[in-house]
C-alpha positions in Angstrom: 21.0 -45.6 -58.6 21.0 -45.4 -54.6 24.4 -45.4 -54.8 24.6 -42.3 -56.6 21.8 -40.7 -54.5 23.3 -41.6 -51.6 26.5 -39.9 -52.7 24.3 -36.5 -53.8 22.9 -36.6 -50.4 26.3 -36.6 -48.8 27.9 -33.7 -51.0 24.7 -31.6 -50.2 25.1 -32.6 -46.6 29.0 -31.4 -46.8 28.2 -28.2 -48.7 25.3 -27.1 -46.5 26.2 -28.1 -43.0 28.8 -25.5 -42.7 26.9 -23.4 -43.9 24.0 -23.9 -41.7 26.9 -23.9 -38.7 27.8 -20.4 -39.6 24.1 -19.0 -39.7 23.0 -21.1 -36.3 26.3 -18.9 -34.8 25.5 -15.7 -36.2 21.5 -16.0 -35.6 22.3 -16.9 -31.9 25.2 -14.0 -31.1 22.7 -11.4 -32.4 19.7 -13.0 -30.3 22.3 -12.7 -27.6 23.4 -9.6 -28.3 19.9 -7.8 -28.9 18.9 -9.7 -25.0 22.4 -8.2 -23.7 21.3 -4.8 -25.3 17.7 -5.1 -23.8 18.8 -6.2 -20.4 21.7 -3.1 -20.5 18.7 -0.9 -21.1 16.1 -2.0 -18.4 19.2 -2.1 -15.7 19.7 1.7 -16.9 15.8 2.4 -17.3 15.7 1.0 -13.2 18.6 2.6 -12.1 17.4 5.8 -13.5 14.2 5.3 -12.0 15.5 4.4 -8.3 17.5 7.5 -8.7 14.6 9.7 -9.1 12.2 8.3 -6.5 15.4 8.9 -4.3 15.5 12.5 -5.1 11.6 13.4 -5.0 11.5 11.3 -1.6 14.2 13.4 -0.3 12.4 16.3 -1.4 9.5 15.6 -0.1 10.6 14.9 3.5 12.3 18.4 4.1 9.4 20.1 1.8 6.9 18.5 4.6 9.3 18.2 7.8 12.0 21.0 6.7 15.5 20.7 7.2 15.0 19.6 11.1 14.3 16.9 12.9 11.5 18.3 14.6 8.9 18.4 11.6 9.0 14.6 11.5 8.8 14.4 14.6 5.6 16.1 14.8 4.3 14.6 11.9 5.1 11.1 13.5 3.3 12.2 16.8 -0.1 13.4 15.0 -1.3 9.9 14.3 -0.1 8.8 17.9 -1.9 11.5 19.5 -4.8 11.0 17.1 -4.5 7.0 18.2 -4.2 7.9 22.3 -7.1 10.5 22.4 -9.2 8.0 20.6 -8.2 5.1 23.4 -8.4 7.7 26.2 -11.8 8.9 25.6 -13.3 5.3 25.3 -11.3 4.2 28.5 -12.5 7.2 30.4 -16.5 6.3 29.5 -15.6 2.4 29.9 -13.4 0.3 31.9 -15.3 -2.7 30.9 -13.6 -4.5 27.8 -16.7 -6.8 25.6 -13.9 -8.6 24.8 -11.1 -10.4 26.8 -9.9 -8.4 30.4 -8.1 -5.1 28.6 -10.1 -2.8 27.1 -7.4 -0.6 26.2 -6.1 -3.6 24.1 -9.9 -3.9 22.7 -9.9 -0.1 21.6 -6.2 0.0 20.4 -7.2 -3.1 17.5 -10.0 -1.1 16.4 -8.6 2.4 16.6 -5.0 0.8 14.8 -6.1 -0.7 11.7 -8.2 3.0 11.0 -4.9 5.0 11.4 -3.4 2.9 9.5 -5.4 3.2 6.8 -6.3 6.5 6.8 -3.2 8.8 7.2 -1.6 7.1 3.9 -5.0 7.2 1.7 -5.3 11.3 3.3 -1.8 12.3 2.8 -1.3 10.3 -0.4 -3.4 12.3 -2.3 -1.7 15.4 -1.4 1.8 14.5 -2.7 1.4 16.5 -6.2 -0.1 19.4 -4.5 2.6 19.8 -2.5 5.1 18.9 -4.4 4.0 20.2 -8.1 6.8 22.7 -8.3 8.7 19.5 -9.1 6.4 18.8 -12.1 8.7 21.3 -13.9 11.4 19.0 -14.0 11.1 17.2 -17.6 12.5 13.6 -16.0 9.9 14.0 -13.1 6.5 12.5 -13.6 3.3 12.3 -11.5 4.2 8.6 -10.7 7.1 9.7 -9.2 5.2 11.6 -6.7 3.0 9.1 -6.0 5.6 6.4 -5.2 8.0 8.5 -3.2 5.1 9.2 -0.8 3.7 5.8 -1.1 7.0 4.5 0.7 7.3 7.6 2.8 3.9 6.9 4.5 4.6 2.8 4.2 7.4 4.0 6.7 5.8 6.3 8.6 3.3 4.3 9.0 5.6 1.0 10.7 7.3 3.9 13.1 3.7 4.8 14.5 2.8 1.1 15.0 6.3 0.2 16.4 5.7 3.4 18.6 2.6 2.8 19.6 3.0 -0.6 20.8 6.3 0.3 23.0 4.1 3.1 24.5 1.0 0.5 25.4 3.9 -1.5 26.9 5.3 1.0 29.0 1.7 0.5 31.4 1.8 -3.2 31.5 -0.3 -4.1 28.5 0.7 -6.9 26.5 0.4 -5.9 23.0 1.7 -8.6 21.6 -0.8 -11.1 19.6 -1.4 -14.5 20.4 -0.9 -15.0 16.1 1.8 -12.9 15.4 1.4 -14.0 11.4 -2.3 -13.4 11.0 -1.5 -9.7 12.9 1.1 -8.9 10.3 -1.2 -9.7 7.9 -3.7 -7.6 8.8 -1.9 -4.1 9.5 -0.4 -5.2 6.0 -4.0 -5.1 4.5 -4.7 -2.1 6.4 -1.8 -0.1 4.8 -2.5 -1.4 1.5 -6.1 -0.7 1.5 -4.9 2.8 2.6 -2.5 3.1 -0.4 -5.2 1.8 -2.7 -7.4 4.5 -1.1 -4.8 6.8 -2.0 -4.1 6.3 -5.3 -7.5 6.8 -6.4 -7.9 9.8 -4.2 -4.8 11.1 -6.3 -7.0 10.7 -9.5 -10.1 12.2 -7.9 -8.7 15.6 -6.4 -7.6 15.8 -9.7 -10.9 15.4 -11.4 -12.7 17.4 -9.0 -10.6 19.3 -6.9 -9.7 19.4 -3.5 -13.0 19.2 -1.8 -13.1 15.6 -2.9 -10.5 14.7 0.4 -12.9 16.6 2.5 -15.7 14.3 1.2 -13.4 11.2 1.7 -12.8 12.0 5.2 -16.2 12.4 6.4 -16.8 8.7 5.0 -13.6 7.6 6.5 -14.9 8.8 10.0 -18.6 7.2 8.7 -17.0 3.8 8.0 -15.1 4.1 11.3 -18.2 4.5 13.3 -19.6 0.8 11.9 -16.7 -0.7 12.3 -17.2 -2.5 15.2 -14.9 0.0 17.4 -16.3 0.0 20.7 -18.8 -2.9 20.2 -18.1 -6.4 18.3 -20.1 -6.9 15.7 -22.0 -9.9 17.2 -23.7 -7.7 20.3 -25.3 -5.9 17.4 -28.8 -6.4 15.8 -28.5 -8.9 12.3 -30.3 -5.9 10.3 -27.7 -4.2 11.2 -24.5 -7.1 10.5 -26.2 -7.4 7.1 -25.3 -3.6 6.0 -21.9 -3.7 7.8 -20.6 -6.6 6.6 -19.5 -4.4 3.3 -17.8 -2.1 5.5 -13.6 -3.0 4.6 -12.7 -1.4 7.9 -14.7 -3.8 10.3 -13.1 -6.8 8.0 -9.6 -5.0 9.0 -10.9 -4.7 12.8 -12.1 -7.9 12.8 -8.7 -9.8 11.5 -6.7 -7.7 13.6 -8.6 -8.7 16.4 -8.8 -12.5 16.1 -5.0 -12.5 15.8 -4.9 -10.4 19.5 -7.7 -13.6 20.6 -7.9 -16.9 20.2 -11.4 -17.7 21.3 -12.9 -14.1 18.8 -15.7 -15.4 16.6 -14.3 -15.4 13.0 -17.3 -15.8 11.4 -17.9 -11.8 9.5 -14.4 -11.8 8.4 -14.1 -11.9 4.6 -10.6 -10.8 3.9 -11.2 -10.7 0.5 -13.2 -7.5 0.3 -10.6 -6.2 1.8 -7.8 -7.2 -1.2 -10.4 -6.2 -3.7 -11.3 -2.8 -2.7 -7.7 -1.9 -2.5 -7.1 -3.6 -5.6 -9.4 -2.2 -7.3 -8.9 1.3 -6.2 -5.0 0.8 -6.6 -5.6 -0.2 -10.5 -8.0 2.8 -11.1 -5.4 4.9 -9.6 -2.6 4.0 -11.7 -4.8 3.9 -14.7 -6.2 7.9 -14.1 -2.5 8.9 -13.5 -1.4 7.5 -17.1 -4.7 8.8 -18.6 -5.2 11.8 -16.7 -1.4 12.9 -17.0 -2.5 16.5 -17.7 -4.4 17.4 -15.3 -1.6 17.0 -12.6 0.4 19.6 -14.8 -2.1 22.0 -14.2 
């Protein structure tokens, strides 16, 4: 009797074994196949989309600079001048730094990390305004808008620092941080949190027009005032420090500024806040543009 099972096992084994071979091959080439076909497609989908953010970037220089090289020139030079007027003014009513021996170095980390963070979230929410003729392109969508400018003003916004600090070099100041790591960090945050800021001021001129930038400005320059600018934060009252500590700007002054020296008081940074807010307004950015797709039509 096991002898004759045994042998029943073995003729099922020889009849269904190539037969489980053959389905094993064909299951696994058409897996194979339908990943070859997906990958195909997402290489094309990319490709497409690098194309396109190529073209509207392109676009969008010579619509804002025109077909010179003048235009970008200037619009390089307007944060530089807006940086040196801001330094010259301070260094005109003080020579006295609070911190360290320069007090054009003290001014130039607080006045950086604004610029820095302002231009992009200011001229980030004017990319479909000025740049809605494209709209009527069927393959063109908001996003692509919003990213082209996003890595224009990324860029724009390394020229002005690398400017900047060859310019504070030129009269003997050494602009160069004692942490080199912790300042990259830093002006990273700072053009983050102004692309965060942008991409939710996309979504809001769209909701309620225009005069929403205006409104965004004037808190800008608010928030810039409590930033700890022209005074640390420790010289100031702890009612005071207790309201400002919310502030993402003084966070981004004071990180810049314990990179620039090593014996700065650490203790108000929260870096965090910093993340979050442009997190969080980068996230409710992208999800107005999908939801709010219309309205940019219009």
């Amino acid at each position: 009797m096991q002898a004759q099972t045994r042998l029943i096992s073995a003729g099922m084994l020889l009849i269904f074994a190539p037969l489980a071979a053959r389905w094993s091959a064909t299951t696994s080439l058409a897996f194979n196949s339908r990943l070859f076909e997906r990958c195909t497609r997402l290489a094309r989908q990319l490709s497409e989309f690098r194309r396109i953010i190529g073209a509207v970037l392109l676009q969008d220089m010579r619509s804002r600079f025109g077909h010179s090289h003048i235009g970008y020139l200037i619009v390089i030079a307007w944060p530089l001048c807006h940086i040196g007027v801001i330094m010259l003014a301070h260094l005109v009513r003080s020579s006295v730094a609070p911190v360290g021996d320069s007090p054009a170095m003290f001014v130039g980390t607080g006045v950086v990390p604004y610029i820095l963070c302002l231009y992009p979230a200011r001229l980030l929410a004017m990319a479909i305004p000025q740049n809605r003729q494209l709209l009527n392109i069927p393959v063109i969508q908001p996003l692509h808008l919003i990213l082209s400018r996003c890595i224009l003003e990324t860029l724009n916004a390394m020229i002005v620092l690398a400017l900047f600090m060859s310019v504070v070099g030129l009269f003997d100041v050494d602009i160069f941080p004692a942490d080199t790591v912790e300042a990259a960090k830093a002006i990273g945050a700072a053009v983050f949190l102004g692309i965060g800021l942008g991409f939710f001021n996309v979504v809001m001129c769209a909701l309620v027009g225009n005069f929403f930038l205006l409104f965004f400005v004037f808190v800008m320059i608010g928030l810039y005032v409590v930033s700890g600018v022209y005074l640390p934060p420790t010289a100031m009252p702890e009612n005071i420090r207790e309201y400002m500590v919310y502030n993402p700007l003084l966070h981004l002054v004071e990180w810049l500024r314990s990179a620039y020296y090593t014996s700065y008081n650490t203790d108000l940074i929260n870096k965090s806040i910093i993340l979050w807010v442009g997190g969080i307004s980068l996230t409710l950015g992208l999800i107005g543009e999908r939801f709010l797709r219309g309205k940019f039509f219009s």
